[in-house]
C-alpha positions as CSV (number, residue, x, y, z in Angstrom):
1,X,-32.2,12.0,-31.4
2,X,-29.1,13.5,-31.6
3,X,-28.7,14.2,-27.7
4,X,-29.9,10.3,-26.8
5,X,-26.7,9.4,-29.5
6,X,-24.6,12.1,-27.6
7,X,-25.5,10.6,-24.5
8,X,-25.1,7.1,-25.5
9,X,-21.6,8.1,-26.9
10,X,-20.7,9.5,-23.3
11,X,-22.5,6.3,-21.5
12,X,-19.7,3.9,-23.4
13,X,-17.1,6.2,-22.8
14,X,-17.3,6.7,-18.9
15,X,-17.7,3.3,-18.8
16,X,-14.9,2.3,-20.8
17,X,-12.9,4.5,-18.8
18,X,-14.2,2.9,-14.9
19,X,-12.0,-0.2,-15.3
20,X,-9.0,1.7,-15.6
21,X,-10.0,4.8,-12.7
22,X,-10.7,1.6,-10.8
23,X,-7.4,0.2,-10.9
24,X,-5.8,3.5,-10.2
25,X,-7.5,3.7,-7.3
26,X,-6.7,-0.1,-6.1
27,X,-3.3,0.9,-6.4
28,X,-3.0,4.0,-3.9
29,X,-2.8,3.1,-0.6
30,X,-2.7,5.8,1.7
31,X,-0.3,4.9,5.0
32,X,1.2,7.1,7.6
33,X,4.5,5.0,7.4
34,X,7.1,6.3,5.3
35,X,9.8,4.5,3.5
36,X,13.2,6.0,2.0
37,X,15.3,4.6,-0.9
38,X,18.1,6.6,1.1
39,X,18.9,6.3,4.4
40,X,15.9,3.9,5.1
41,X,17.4,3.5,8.8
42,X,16.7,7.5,9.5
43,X,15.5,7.9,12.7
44,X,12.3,8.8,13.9
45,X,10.7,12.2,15.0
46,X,10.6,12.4,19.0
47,X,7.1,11.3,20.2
48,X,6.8,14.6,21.4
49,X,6.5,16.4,18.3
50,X,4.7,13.5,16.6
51,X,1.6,14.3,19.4
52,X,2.1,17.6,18.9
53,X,-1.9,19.3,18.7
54,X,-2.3,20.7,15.0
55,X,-3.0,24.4,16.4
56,X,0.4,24.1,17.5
57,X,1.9,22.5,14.4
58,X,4.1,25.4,14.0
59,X,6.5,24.1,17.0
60,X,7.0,20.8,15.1
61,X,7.2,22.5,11.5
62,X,10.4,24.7,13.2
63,X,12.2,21.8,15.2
64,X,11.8,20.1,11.6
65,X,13.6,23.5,10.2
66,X,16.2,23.3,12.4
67,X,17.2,19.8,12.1
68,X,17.0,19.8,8.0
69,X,19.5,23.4,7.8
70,X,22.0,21.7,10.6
71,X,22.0,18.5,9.0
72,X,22.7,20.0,5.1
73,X,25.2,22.8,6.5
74,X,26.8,19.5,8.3
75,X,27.0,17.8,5.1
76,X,29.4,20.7,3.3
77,X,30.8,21.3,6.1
78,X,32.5,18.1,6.1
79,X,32.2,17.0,3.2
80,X,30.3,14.0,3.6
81,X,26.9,12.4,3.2
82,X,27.0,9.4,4.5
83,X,23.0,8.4,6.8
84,X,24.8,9.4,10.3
85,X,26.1,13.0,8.7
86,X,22.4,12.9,6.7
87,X,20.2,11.9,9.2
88,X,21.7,12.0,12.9
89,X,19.6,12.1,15.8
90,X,17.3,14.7,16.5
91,X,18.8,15.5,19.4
92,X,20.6,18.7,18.7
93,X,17.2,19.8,16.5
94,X,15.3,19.3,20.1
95,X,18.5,21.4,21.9
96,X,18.0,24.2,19.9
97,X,14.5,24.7,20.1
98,X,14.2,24.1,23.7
99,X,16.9,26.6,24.6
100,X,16.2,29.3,22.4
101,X,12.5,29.1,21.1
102,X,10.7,26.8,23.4
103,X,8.9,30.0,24.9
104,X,8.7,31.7,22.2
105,X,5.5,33.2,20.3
106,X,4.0,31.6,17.4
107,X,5.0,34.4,15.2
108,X,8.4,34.1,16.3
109,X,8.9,30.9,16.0
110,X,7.3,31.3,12.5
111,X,10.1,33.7,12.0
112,X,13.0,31.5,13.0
113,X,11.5,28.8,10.6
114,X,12.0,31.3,7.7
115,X,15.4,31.6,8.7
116,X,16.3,28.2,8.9
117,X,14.6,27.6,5.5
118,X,17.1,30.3,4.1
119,X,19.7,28.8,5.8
120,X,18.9,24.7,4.3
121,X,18.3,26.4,0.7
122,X,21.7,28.2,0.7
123,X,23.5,24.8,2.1
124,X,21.3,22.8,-0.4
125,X,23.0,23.0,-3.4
126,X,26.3,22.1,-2.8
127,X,24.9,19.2,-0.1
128,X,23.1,17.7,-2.7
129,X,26.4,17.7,-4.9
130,X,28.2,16.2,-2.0
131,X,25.4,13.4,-1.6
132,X,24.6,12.7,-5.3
133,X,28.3,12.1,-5.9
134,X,28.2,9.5,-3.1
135,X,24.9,8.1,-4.6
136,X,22.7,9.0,-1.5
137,X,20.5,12.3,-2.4
Protein backbone atom coordinates (compact mmCIF):
# COMPACT_ATOMS: atom_id res chain seq x y z
CA UNK A 1 0.00 0.00 0.00
CA UNK A 2 2.46 2.27 0.90
CA UNK A 3 4.50 2.02 -2.53
CA UNK A 4 0.96 2.42 -4.78
CA UNK A 5 0.55 5.86 -2.40
CA UNK A 6 4.36 6.57 -3.10
CA UNK A 7 3.77 6.09 -6.60
CA UNK A 8 0.56 7.94 -6.89
CA UNK A 9 2.37 10.85 -4.97
CA UNK A 10 5.15 10.81 -7.88
CA UNK A 11 2.28 10.26 -10.76
CA UNK A 12 0.71 13.86 -9.64
CA UNK A 13 3.88 15.33 -9.26
CA UNK A 14 5.51 14.59 -12.78
CA UNK A 15 2.48 15.59 -14.03
CA UNK A 16 2.10 18.67 -12.36
CA UNK A 17 5.45 19.48 -13.38
CA UNK A 18 4.80 18.65 -17.64
CA UNK A 19 2.90 21.89 -18.17
CA UNK A 20 5.57 23.89 -17.12
CA UNK A 21 8.85 21.50 -18.84
CA UNK A 22 6.41 21.94 -21.76
CA UNK A 23 6.50 25.53 -21.91
CA UNK A 24 10.19 25.69 -21.36
CA UNK A 25 10.68 23.74 -24.18
CA UNK A 26 8.15 25.87 -26.54
CA UNK A 27 10.20 28.64 -25.69
CA UNK A 28 13.89 27.43 -27.00
CA UNK A 29 14.27 27.68 -30.42
CA UNK A 30 17.34 26.57 -31.58
CA UNK A 31 18.62 28.76 -34.90
CA UNK A 32 21.98 29.05 -36.46
CA UNK A 33 21.48 32.93 -36.83
CA UNK A 34 22.84 35.06 -34.26
CA UNK A 35 21.76 38.33 -33.04
CA UNK A 36 23.89 41.01 -30.95
CA UNK A 37 22.64 43.75 -28.55
CA UNK A 38 26.14 45.35 -29.61
CA UNK A 39 27.27 45.90 -32.85
CA UNK A 40 24.21 44.00 -34.42
CA UNK A 41 25.69 45.24 -38.02
CA UNK A 42 29.10 43.02 -37.27
CA UNK A 43 30.05 41.47 -40.25
CA UNK A 44 29.98 38.04 -41.25
CA UNK A 45 32.59 35.11 -41.18
CA UNK A 46 34.02 34.58 -44.85
CA UNK A 47 32.10 31.78 -46.55
CA UNK A 48 35.24 30.10 -46.59
CA UNK A 49 35.64 29.39 -43.04
CA UNK A 50 31.84 29.06 -42.58
CA UNK A 51 32.24 25.60 -45.13
CA UNK A 52 35.13 24.81 -43.48
CA UNK A 53 34.89 20.53 -42.95
CA UNK A 54 34.65 19.94 -38.99
CA UNK A 55 38.03 17.73 -39.14
CA UNK A 56 39.52 20.89 -40.11
CA UNK A 57 37.73 23.10 -37.62
CA UNK A 58 40.93 24.09 -36.18
CA UNK A 59 41.78 26.46 -39.27
CA UNK A 60 38.46 28.38 -38.60
CA UNK A 61 38.84 28.27 -34.62
CA UNK A 62 42.50 30.17 -35.27
CA UNK A 63 41.47 32.70 -38.01
CA UNK A 64 38.63 33.42 -35.30
CA UNK A 65 41.76 33.82 -32.75
CA UNK A 66 43.39 36.14 -34.67
CA UNK A 67 40.65 38.38 -35.53
CA UNK A 68 39.28 38.56 -31.69
CA UNK A 69 43.27 39.48 -30.19
CA UNK A 70 43.71 42.15 -33.25
CA UNK A 71 40.50 43.57 -32.85
CA UNK A 72 40.77 43.94 -28.64
CA UNK A 73 44.59 45.10 -28.88
CA UNK A 74 43.01 47.66 -31.54
CA UNK A 75 40.59 48.77 -29.13
CA UNK A 76 43.37 50.00 -26.37
CA UNK A 77 45.34 50.79 -28.65
CA UNK A 78 43.32 53.59 -29.67
CA UNK A 79 41.26 54.03 -27.31
CA UNK A 80 38.11 53.44 -28.84
CA UNK A 81 35.31 50.99 -29.19
CA UNK A 82 33.16 52.13 -31.41
CA UNK A 83 31.46 48.65 -34.16
CA UNK A 84 34.20 49.64 -37.03
CA UNK A 85 37.28 49.54 -34.17
CA UNK A 86 35.09 46.37 -32.50
CA UNK A 87 34.11 44.45 -35.33
CA UNK A 88 36.04 45.50 -38.71
CA UNK A 89 36.32 43.26 -41.54
CA UNK A 90 37.85 40.04 -41.40
CA UNK A 91 40.11 40.87 -43.76
CA UNK A 92 43.32 41.32 -41.92
CA UNK A 93 42.16 37.97 -39.66
CA UNK A 94 42.23 36.16 -43.37
CA UNK A 95 45.83 38.11 -44.10
CA UNK A 96 47.36 36.76 -41.36
CA UNK A 97 46.50 33.28 -41.50
CA UNK A 98 47.09 32.98 -45.18
CA UNK A 99 50.58 34.37 -44.94
CA UNK A 100 51.91 32.88 -42.08
CA UNK A 101 49.75 29.63 -41.11
CA UNK A 102 47.89 28.66 -44.17
CA UNK A 103 50.39 25.64 -44.51
CA UNK A 104 50.81 25.06 -41.43
CA UNK A 105 50.29 21.72 -39.36
CA UNK A 106 47.29 21.24 -37.22
CA UNK A 107 49.38 21.27 -34.21
CA UNK A 108 50.84 24.39 -35.13
CA UNK A 109 48.18 26.08 -35.85
CA UNK A 110 46.76 24.82 -32.57
CA UNK A 111 49.74 26.46 -31.10
CA UNK A 112 49.39 29.94 -32.62
CA UNK A 113 45.68 29.79 -31.37
CA UNK A 114 47.04 29.56 -27.82
CA UNK A 115 48.92 32.51 -28.44
CA UNK A 116 46.46 34.54 -29.72
CA UNK A 117 44.17 33.55 -26.88
CA UNK A 118 47.02 34.95 -24.48
CA UNK A 119 47.33 37.73 -26.46
CA UNK A 120 42.99 38.72 -26.42
CA UNK A 121 42.98 37.82 -22.54
CA UNK A 122 45.89 40.29 -21.74
CA UNK A 123 44.15 43.06 -24.13
CA UNK A 124 40.68 42.08 -22.57
CA UNK A 125 40.57 43.89 -19.58
CA UNK A 126 41.31 47.16 -20.24
CA UNK A 127 39.22 46.75 -23.91
CA UNK A 128 36.32 45.96 -22.03
CA UNK A 129 36.88 49.18 -19.79
CA UNK A 130 37.29 51.10 -22.97
CA UNK A 131 33.93 49.59 -24.36
CA UNK A 132 31.80 49.51 -21.19
CA UNK A 133 32.54 53.18 -20.62
CA UNK A 134 31.17 53.83 -24.21
CA UNK A 135 28.20 51.49 -23.43
CA UNK A 136 29.14 48.86 -26.17
CA UNK A 137 30.73 45.61 -24.33
Amino acid sequence: MRQAGCTLVLTALVLGLTPAFAVAERNLVPTLDRSFDVCPDRPAEPVWMQEIPLRQAYQRVLVQDIYRAQNLERVVEIGNCDCATRFPSWDAAEAVFRESYASDERWEMLEASDGYNRRANAARTAAKAICDAAGSW
